[in-house]
CHARMM-style PDB file with segment names, atoms N, HN, CA, C and O in Angstrom:
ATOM      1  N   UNK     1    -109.351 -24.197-147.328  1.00  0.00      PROA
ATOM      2  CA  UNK     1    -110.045 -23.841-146.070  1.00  0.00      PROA
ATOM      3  C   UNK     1    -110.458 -25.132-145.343  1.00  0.00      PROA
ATOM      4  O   UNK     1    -111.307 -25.938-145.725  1.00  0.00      PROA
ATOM      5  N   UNK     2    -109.836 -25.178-144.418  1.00  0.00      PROA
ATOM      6  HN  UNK     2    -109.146 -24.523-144.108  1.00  0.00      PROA
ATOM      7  CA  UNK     2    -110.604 -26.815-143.645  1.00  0.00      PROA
ATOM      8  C   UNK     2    -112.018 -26.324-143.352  1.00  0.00      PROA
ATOM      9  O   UNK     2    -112.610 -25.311-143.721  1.00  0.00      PROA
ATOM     10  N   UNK     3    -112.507 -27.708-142.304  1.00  0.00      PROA
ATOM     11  HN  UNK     3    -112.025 -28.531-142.004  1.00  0.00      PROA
ATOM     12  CA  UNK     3    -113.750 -27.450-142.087  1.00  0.00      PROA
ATOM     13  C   UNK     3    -113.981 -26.776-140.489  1.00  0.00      PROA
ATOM     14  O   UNK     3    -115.022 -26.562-139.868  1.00  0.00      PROA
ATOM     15  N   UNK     4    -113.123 -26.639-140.274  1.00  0.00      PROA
ATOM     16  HN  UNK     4    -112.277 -26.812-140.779  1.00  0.00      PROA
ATOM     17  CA  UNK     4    -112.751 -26.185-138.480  1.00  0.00      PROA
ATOM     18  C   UNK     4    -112.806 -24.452-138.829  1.00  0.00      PROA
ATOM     19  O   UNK     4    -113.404 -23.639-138.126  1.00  0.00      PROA
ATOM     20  N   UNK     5    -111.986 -24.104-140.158  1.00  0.00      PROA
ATOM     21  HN  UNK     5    -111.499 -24.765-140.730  1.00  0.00      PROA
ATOM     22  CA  UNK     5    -112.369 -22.931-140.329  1.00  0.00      PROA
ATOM     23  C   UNK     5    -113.622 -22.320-140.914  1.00  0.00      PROA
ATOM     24  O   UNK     5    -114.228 -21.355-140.450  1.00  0.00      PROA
ATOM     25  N   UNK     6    -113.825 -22.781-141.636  1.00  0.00      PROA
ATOM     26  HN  UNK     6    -113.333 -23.566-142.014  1.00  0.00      PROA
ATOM     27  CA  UNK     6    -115.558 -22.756-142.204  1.00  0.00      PROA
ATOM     28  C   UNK     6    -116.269 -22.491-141.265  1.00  0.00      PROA
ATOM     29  O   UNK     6    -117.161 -21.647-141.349  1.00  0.00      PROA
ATOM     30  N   UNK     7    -115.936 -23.352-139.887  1.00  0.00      PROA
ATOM     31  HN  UNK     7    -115.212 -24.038-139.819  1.00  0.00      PROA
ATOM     32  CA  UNK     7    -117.581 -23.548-139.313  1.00  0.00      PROA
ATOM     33  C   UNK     7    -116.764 -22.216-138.408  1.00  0.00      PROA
ATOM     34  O   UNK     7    -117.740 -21.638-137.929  1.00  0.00      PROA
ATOM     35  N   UNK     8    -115.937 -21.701-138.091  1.00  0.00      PROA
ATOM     36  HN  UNK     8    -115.144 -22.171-138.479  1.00  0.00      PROA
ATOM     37  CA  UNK     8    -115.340 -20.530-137.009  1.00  0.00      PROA
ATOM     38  C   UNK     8    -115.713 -19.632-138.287  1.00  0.00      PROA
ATOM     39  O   UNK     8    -115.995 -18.495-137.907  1.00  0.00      PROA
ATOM     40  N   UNK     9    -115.778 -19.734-139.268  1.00  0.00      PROA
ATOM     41  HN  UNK     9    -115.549 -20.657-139.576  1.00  0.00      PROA
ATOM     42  CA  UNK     9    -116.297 -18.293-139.946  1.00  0.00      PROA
ATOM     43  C   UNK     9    -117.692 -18.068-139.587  1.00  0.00      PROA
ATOM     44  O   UNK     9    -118.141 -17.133-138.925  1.00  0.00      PROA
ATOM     45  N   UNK    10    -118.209 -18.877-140.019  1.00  0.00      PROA
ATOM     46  HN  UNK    10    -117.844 -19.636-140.557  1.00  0.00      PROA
ATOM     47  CA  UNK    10    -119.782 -19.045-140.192  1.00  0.00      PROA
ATOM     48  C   UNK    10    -120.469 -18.547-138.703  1.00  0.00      PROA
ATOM     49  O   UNK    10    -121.353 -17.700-138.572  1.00  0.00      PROA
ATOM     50  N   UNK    11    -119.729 -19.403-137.523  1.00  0.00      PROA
ATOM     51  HN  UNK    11    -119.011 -20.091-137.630  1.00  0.00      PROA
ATOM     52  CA  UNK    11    -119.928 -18.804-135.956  1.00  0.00      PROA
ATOM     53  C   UNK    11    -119.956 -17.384-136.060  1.00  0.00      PROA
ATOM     54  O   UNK    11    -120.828 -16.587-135.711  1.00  0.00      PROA
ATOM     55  N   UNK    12    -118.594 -17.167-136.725  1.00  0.00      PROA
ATOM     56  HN  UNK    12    -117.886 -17.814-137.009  1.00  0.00      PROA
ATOM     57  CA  UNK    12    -118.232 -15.654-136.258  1.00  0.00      PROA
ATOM     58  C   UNK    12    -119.474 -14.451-136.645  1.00  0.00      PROA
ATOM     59  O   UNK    12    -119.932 -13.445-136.102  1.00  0.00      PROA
ATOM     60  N   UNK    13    -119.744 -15.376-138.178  1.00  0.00      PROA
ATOM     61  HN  UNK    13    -119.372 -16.193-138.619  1.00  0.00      PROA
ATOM     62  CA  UNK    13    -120.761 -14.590-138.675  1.00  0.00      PROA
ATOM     63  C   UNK    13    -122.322 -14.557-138.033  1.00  0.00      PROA
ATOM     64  O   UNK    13    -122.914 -13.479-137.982  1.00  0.00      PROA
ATOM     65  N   UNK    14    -122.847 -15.584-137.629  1.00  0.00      PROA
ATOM     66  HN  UNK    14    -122.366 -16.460-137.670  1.00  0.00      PROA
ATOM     67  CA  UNK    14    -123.606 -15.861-136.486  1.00  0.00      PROA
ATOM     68  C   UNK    14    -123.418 -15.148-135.712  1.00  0.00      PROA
ATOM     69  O   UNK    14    -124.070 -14.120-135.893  1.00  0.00      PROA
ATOM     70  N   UNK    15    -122.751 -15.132-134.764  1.00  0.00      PROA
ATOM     71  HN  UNK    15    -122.220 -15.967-134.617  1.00  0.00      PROA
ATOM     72  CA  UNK    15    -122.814 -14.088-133.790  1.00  0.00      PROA
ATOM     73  C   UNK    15    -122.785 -12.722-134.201  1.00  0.00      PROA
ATOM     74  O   UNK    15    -123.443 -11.912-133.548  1.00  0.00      PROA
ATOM     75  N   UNK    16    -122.076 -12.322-135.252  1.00  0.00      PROA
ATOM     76  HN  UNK    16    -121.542 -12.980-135.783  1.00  0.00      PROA
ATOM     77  CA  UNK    16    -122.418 -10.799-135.492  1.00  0.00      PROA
ATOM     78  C   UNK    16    -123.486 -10.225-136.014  1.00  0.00      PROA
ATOM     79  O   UNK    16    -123.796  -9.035-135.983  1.00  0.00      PROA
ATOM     80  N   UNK    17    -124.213 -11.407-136.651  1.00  0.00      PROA
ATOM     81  HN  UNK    17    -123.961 -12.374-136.676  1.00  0.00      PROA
ATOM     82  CA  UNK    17    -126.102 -11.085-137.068  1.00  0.00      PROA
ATOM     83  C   UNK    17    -126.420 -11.016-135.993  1.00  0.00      PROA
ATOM     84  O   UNK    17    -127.113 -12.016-135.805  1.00  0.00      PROA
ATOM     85  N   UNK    18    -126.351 -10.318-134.886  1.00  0.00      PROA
ATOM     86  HN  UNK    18    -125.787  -9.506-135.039  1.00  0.00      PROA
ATOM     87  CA  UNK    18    -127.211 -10.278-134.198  1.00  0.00      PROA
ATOM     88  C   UNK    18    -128.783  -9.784-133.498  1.00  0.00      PROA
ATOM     89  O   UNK    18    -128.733  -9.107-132.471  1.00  0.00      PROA
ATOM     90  N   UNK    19    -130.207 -10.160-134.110  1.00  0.00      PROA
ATOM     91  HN  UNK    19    -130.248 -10.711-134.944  1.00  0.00      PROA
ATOM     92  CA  UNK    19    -130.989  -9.005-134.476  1.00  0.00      PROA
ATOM     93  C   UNK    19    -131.540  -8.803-132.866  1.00  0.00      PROA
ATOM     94  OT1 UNK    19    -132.305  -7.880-132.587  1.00  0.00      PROA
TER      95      UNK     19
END
């Protein structure tokens, strides 16, 4: 997993916590 994808997961997941 590079780190370009890591951090586009992590975003992705960020944005879908959205409270």
């Amino acid at each position: 997993m590079s780190v370009i994808e890591a951090s586009d997961s992590c975003r992705m997941r960020y944005m879908h916590q959205t409270h």
